[in-house]
C-alpha positions as CSV (number, residue, x, y, z in Angstrom):
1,X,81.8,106.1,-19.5
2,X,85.0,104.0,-20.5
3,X,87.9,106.3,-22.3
4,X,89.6,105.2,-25.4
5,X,92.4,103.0,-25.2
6,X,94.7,104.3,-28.0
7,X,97.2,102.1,-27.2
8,X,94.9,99.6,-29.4
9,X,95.8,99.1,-32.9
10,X,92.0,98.1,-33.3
11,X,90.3,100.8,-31.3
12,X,92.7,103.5,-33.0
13,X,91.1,102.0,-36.5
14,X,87.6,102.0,-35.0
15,X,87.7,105.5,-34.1
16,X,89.1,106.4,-37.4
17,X,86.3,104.5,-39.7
18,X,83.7,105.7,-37.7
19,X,84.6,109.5,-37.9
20,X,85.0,109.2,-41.2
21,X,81.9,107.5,-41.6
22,X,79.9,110.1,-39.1
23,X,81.4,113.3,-40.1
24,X,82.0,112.8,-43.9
25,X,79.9,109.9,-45.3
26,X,83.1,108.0,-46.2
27,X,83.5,104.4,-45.3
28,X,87.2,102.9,-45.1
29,X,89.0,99.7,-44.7
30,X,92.3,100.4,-43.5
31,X,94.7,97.0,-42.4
32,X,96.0,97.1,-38.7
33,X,99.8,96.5,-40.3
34,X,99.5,99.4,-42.0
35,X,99.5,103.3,-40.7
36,X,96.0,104.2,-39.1
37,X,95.4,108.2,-39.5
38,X,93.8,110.7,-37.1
39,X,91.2,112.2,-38.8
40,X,91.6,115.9,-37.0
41,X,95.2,116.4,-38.1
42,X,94.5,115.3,-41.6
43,X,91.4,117.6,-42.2
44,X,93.8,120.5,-40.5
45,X,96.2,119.7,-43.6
46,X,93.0,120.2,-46.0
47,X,92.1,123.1,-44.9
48,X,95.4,124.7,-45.0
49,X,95.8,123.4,-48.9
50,X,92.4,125.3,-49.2
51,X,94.0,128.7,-48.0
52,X,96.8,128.2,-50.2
53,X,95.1,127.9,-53.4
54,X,92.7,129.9,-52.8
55,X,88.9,129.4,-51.9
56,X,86.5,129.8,-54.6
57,X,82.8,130.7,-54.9
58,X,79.8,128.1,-54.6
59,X,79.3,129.7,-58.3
60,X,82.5,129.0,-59.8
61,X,83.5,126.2,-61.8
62,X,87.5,125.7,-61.2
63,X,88.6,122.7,-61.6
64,X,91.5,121.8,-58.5
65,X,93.9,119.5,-59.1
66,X,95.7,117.4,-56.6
67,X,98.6,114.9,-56.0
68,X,98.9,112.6,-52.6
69,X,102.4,111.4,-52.6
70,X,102.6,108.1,-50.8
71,X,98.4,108.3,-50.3
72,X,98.6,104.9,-47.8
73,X,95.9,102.5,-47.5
74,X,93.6,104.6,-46.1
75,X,93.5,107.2,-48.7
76,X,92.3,109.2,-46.6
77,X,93.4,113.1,-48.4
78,X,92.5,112.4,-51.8
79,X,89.1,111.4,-49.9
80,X,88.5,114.2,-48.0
81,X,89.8,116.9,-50.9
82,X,87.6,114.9,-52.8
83,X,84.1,115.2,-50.5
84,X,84.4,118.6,-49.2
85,X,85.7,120.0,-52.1
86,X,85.2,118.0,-55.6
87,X,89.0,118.3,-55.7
88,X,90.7,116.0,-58.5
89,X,93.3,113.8,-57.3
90,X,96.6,111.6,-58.6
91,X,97.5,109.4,-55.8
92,X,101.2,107.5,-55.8
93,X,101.6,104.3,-53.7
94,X,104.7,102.3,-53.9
95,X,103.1,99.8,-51.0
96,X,101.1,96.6,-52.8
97,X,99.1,96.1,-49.7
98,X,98.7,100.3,-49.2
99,X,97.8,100.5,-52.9
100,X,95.0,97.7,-53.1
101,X,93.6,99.2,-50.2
102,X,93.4,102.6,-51.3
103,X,91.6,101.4,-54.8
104,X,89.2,99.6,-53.1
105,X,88.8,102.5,-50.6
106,X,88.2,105.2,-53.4
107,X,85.6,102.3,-55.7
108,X,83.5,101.4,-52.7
109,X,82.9,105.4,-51.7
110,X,82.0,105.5,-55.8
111,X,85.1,108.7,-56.3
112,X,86.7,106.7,-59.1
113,X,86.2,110.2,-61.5
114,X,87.9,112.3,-59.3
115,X,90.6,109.8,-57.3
116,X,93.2,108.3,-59.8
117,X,95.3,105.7,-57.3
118,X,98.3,104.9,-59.4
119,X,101.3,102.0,-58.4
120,X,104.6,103.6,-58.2
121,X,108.1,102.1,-57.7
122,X,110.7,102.8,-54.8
123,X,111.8,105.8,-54.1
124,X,109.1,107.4,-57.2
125,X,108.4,111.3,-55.7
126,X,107.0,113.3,-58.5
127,X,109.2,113.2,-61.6
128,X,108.0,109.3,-62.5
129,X,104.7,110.0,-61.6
130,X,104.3,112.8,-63.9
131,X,105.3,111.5,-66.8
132,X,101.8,110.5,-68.6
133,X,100.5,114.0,-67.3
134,X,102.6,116.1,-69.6
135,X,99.9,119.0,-70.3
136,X,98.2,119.1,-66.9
137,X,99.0,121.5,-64.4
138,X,98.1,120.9,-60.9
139,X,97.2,123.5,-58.1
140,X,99.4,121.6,-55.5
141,X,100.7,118.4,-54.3
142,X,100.8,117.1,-51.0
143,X,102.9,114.7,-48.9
144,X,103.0,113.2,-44.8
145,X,106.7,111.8,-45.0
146,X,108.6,108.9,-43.4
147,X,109.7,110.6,-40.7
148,X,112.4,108.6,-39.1
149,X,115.5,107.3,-40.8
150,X,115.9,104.0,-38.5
151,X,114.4,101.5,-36.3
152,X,116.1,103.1,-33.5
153,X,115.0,106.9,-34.3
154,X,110.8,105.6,-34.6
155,X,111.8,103.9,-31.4
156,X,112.4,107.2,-30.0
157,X,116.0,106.7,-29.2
158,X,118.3,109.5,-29.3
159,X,115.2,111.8,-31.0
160,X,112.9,112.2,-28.4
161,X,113.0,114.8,-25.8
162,X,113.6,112.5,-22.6
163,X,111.1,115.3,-20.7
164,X,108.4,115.0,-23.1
165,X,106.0,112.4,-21.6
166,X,106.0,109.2,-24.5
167,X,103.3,109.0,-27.5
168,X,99.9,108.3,-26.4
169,X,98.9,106.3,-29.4
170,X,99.9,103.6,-30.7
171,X,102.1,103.3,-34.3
172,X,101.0,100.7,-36.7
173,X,103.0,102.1,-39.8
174,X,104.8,99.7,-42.3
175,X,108.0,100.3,-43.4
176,X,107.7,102.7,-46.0
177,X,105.3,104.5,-44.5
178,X,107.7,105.7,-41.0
179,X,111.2,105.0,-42.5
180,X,113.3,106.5,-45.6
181,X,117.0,107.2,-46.0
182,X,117.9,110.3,-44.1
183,X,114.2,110.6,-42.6
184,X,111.9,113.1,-43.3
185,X,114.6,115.9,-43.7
186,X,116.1,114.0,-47.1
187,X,112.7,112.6,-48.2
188,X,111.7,116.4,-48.3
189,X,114.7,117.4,-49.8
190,X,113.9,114.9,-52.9
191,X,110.8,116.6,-53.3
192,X,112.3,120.2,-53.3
193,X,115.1,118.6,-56.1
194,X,112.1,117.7,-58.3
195,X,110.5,120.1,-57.8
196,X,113.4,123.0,-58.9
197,X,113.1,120.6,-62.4
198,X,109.1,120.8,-62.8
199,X,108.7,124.1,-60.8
200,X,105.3,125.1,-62.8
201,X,104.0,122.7,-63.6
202,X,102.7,122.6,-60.2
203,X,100.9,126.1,-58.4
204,X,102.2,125.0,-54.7
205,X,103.9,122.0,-53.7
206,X,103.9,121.0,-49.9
207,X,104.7,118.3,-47.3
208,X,103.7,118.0,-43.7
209,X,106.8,117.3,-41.1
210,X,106.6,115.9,-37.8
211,X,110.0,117.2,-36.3
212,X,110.0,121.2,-35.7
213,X,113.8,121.1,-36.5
214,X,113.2,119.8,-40.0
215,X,111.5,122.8,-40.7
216,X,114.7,125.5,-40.6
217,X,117.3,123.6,-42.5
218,X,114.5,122.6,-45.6
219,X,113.7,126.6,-45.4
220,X,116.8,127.4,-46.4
221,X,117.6,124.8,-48.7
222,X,114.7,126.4,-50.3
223,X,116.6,130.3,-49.9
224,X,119.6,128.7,-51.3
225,X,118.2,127.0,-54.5
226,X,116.1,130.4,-54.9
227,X,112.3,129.7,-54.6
228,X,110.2,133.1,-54.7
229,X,107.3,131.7,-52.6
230,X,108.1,130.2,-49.4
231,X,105.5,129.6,-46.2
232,X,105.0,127.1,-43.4
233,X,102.1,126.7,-40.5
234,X,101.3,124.4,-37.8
235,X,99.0,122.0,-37.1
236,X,98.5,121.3,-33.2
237,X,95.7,119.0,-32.3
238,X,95.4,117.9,-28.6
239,X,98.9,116.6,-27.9
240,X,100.1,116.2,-31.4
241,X,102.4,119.1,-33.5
242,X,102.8,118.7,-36.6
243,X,104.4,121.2,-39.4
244,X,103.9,122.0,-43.2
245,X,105.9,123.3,-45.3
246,X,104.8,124.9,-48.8
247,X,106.9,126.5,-51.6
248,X,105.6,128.0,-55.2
249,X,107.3,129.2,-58.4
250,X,104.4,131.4,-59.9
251,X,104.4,135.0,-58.9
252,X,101.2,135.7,-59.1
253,X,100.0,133.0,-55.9
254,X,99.4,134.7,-52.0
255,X,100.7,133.8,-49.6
256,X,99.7,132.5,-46.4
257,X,100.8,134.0,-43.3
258,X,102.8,131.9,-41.3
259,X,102.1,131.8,-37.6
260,X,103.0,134.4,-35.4
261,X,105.7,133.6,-32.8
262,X,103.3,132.8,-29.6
263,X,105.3,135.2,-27.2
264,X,105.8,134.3,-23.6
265,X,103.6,135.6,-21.1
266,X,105.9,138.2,-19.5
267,X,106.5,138.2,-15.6
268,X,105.3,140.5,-13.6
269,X,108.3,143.0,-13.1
270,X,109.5,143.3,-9.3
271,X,108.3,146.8,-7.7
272,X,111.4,149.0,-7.5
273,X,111.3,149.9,-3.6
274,X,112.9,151.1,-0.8
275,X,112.7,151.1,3.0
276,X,111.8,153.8,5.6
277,X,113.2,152.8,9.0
278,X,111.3,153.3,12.5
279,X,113.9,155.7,13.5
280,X,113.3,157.9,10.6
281,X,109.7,157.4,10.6
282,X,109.8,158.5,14.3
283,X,112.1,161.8,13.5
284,X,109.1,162.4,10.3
285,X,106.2,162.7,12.8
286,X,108.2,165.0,14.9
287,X,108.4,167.4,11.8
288,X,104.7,166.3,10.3
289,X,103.3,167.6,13.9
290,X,105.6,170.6,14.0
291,X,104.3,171.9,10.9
292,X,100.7,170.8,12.2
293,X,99.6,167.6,10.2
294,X,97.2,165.6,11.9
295,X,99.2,162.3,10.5
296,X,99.4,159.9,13.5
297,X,99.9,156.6,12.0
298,X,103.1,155.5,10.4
299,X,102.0,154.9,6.7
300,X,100.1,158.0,6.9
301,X,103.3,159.8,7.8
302,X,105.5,158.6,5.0
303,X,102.2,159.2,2.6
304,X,101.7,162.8,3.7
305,X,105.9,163.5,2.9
306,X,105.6,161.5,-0.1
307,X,103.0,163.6,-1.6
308,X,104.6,166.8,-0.2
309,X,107.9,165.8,-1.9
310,X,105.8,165.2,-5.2
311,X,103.8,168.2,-5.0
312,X,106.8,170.2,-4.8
313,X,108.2,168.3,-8.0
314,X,104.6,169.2,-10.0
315,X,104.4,165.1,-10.3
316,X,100.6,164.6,-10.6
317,X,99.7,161.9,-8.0
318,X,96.0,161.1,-6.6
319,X,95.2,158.8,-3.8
320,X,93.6,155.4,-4.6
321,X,91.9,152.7,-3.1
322,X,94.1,150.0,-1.6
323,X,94.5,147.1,1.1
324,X,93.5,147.8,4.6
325,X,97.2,148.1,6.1
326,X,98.5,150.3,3.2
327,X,98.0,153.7,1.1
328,X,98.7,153.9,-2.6
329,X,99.1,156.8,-4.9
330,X,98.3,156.5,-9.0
331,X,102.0,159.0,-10.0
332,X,101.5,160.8,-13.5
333,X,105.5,162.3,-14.2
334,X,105.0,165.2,-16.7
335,X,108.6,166.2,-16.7
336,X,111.5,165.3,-15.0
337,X,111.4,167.7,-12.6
338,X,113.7,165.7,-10.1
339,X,117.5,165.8,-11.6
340,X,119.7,168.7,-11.9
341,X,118.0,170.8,-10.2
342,X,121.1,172.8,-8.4
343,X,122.5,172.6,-11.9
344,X,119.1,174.6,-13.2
345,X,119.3,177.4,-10.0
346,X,123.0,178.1,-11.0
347,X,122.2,178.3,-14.8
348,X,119.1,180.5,-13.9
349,X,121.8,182.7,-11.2
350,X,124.1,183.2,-13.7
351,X,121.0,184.7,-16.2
352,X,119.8,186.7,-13.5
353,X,123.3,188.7,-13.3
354,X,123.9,188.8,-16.6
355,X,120.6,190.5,-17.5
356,X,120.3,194.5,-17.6
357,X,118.7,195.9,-14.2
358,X,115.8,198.1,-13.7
359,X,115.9,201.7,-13.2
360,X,115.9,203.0,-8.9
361,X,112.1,204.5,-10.1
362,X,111.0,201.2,-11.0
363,X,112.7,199.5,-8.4
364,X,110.9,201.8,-5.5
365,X,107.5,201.4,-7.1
366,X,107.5,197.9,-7.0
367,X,109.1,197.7,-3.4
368,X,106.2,199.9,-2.2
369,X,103.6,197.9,-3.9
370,X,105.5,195.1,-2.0
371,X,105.0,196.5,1.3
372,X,101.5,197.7,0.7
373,X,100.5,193.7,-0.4
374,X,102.6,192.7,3.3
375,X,100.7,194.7,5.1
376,X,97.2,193.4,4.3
377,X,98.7,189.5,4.4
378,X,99.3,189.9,7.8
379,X,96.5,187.4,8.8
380,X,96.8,185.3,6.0
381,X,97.2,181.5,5.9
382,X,99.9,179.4,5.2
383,X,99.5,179.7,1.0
384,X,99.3,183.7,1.5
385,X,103.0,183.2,3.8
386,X,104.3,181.0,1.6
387,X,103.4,183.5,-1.9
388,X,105.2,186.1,0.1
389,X,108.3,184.2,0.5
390,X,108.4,183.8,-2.9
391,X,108.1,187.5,-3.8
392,X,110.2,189.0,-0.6
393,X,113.6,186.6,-2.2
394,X,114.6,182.9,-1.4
395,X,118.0,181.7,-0.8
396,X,119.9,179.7,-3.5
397,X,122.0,177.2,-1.3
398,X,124.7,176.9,-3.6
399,X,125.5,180.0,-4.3
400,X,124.6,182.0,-1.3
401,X,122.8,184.8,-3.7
402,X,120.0,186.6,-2.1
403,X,117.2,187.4,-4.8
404,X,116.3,191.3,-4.6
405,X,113.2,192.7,-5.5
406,X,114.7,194.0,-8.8
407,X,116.3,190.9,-9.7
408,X,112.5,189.0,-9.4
409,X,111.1,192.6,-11.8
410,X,114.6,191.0,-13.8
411,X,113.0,187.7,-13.5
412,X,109.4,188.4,-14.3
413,X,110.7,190.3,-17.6
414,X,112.9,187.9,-19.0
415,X,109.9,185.0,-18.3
416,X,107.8,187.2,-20.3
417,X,110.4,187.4,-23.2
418,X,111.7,184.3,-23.0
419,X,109.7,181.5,-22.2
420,X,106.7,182.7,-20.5
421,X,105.3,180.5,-17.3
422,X,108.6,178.3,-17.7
423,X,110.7,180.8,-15.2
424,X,108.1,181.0,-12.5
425,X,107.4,176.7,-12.2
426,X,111.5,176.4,-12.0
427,X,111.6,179.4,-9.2
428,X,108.8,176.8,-7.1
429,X,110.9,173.9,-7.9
430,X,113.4,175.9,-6.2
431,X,111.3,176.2,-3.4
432,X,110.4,172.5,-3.4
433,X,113.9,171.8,-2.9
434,X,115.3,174.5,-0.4
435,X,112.6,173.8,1.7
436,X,113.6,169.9,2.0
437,X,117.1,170.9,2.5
438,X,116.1,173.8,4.8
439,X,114.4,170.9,6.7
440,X,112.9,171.7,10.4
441,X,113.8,175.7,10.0
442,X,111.1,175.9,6.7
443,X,108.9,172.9,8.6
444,X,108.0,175.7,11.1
445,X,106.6,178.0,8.7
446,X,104.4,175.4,7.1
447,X,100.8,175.3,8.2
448,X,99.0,173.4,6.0
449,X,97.7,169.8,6.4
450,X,98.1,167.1,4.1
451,X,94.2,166.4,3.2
452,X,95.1,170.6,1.5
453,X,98.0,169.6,-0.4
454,X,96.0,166.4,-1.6
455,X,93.3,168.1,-3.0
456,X,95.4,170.7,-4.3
457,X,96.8,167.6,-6.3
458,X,93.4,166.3,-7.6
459,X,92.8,169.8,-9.4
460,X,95.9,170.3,-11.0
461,X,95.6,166.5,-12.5
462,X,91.8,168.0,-13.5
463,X,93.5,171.0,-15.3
464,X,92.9,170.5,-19.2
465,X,95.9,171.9,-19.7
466,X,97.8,169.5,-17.9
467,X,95.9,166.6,-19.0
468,X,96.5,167.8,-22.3
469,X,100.0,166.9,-22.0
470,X,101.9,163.9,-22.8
471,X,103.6,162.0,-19.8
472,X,107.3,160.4,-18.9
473,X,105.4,157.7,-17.0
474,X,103.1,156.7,-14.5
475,X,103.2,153.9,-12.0
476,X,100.9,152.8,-8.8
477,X,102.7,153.9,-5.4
478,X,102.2,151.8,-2.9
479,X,102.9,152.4,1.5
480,X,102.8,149.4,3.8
481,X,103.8,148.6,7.0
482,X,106.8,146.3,7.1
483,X,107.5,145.4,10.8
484,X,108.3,148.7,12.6
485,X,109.2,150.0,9.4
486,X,107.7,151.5,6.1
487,X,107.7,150.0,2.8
488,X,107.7,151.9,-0.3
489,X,107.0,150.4,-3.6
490,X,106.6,152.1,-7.0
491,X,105.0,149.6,-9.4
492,X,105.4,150.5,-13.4
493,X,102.4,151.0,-15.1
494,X,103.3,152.6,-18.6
495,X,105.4,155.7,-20.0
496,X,108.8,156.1,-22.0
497,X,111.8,155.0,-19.9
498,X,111.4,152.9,-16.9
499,X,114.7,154.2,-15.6
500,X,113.0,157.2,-15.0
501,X,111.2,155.6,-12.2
502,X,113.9,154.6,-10.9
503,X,115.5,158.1,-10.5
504,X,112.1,159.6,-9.2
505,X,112.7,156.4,-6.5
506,X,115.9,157.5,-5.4
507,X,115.3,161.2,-5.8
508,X,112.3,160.2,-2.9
509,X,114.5,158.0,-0.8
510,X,117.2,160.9,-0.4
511,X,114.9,163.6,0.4
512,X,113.3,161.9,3.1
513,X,116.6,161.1,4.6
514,X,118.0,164.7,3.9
515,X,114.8,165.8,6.1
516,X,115.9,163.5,8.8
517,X,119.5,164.6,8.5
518,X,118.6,168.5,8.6
């Protein structure tokens, strides 16, 4: 199958008659020295007119009224408004060879009743041509513009992009039909000057443009001189842009959208990550096994402290499935449970003190209830140990305060008046925290594996009541070998702030090196 060569003044024509002839029924003579239109972009401009004056019912009987200025030989919108639509049309030519064409176009296609093709003199927009249609109003006008101003500028010189690759079609355009004073940017500008002097008599008036930076400087010509109605689209058909412009002075017209701004596809945001060495990774299975995890490998080291760091924050996090050399964790941040957190113990110190204390029959009660819940933990697990340490008093590091038993009846009363649960999930933060900074001293007393604190994870995410809160963020956690070392990336998925991920990033990288340190 041979491909078009549109580099052919007479193939260009061919393909334009026969369309016409195919599609619409219309059949055309249009002179090779004379401008040869693509059928696509016209019908785009047609169809645009129809959304600006409004489509009517197959029931209706409104009469549209038209102008074409500068209608060319082919005629070719006064004959398509005319087909689809039954559109009334007054075409201007100011081209002898363009205007006998169009007539005989318009007789032979038997539209004389609705196509009016009328001889014009230079430089004739709309003022002259209106001047024997005093009482009619139209709906709209219409206009494809000279768009160059010289020889040089249809050449391409100076006006083309030099990376744009050139035009793949040939340009057979007289004269008048590519060139005007000033190009397509003053050509407009006449219409816009008639216009503010007939304003409406006609509904819409409009005019295509084939440069993009026509189309700011005529809008605000338009601002300046005051039109109420202002709009523009696009037309882009296979390698061709063109743009309309359309301005009305009736207040009762809609308007047409224009065309959203086509946003850039957004790159993919680099992972915020950071790097675990071999030596620490080495000195993290030392304390994983001393505390009796059954993590061998080095991925499933970093994993198991990673989720133990995040369990200890109340960050929701579940496993998911990854690559074969990696782990990755789906990270659901509730609250920030990760900054100030010495700053929260002090402030939560300082309440402690100030608050009243219990009477000595209180205190002894609750001390002997103490020692009778000791004695039947003895052979308890790891969570009954670690619920005693958290009744029998932890240390806070920076103030070197050791919690009594009546400062934690103190504690339990003021959570109950205050802010209920609110005290007892900052007093396991706490924990979280001195445990890291405790390091291999705390590691001792931990004996539970990391396949228990994962699933201990999966049924707090399943908690309706913690699902039933809104998040800070969550982003996909990934673990990955990197050499000798591990590599830890936190990919953003959604959530308020991404510098919140960022501090949750850091927050991890520190405590895994304070663990290492301790």
């Amino acid at each position: 199958m041979r491909s078009l060569n549109f580099k052919d003044p007479e193939a260009v024509r061919a393909l334009t008659c026969t369309l016409l002839k195919e599609d619409f029924g219309l059949t055309i003579d249009i002179p090779v020295e004379r401008l040869i239109p693509t059928v696509p972009l016209r019908l785009n401009y047609i169809h645009w007119v129809e959304d600006l004056i409004g489509h009517q019912d197959a029931g209706e009987r409104v009469v549209r009224r038209g102008i074409d200025i500068g209608t060319g030989a082919s005629c070719i919108y006064p004959l398509l408004g005319a087909t689809l639509n039954g559109w009334y049309f007054l075409a201007t030519e100011v081209d002898d060879m363009c205007f006998n064409y169009a007539k005989k176009n318009v007789e032979q296609n038997n539209l004389s009743d609705l196509i009016k093709v009328v001889k014009v003199p230079q430089k004739t927009l709309l003022m002259d041509a209106l001047k024997e249609e005093s009482e009619i109003i139209y709906d709209f006008c219409m206009c494809n513009p000279p768009f160059f101003a010289n020889q040089l500028e249809a050449k391409g010189v100076n006006s083309r992009n030099p990376r744009r690759p050139p035009p793949s079609s040939v340009n057979t355009g007289g004269i008048t039909e590519i060139m005007a004073e000033g190009g397509e940017l003053e050509f407009v500008k006449r219409i816009i000057h008639d216009s503010l002097q007939l304003k409406k008599r006609l509904r819409w008036y409009s005019c295509m443009l084939g440069k993009k930076c026509s189309l700011a400087p005529l809008k605000e010509e338009l601002r300046i001189q005051g039109v109420p109605k202002v709009t523009h689209t696009e037309f882009c058909q296979g390698r061709t842009m063109r743009w309309a412009l359309a301005w009305s002075f009736y207040d009762d017209v809609q308007v047409p959208s224009p065309p959203s701004k086509r946003r850039k596809l957004e790159k993919p945001r680099k992972p915020i990550t950071f790097m675990v060495l071999a030596s620490t990774v080495k000195e993290l299975s030392i304390k994983a096994a001393a505390m009796g995890w059954d993590a061998v490998e080095a991925i499933a080291v970093v994993r198991a402290w990673v989720e133990k760091i995040l369990t200890d924050l109340k960050v929701q996090h579940k496993r998911v499935p990854c690559g074969k050399d990696e782990v990755s964790l789906f990270v659901t941040a509730i609250e920030n449970s990760w900054i100030h957190l010495r700053r929260k113990k002090r402030e939560r110190v300082r309440q402690l003190r100030e608050l009243p204390r219990a009477s000595e029959d209180v205190l002894q009660a609750i001390e002997e209830e103490k020692n009778s819940q000791k004695s039947k933990s003895n052979n308890s697990g790891c969570e009954n140990s670690k619920t005693e340490d958290s009744e029998m008093g932890i240390m806070a590091p920076d103030e070197g305060v050791q919690l009594t038993t009546g400062d934690e009846l103190l504690e339990e009363s003021a959570a109950k008046e205050e802010c209920g649960e609110h005290v007892k999930e900052e007093t396991e933060a706490k924990q979280g925290e001195t445990s890291l900074d405790k390091g291999s001293s705390n590691a001792k007393e931990e004996s539970c594996s990391s396949e228990e604190s994962s699933n201990l994870t999966v049924e707090k995410e399943q908690s309706p009541k913690e699902t039933s809160r809104c998040f800070l963020f969550k982003c996909l956690m990934n673990v990955k070998k990197e050499g000798k070392d591990v590599l830890v990336e936190m990919h953003w998925v959604e959530g308020q702030n991404r510098d919140l991920m960022n501090q949750l990033c850091t927050y991890l990288r520190n405590q895994i090196l304070r663990l290492v340190a301790s």
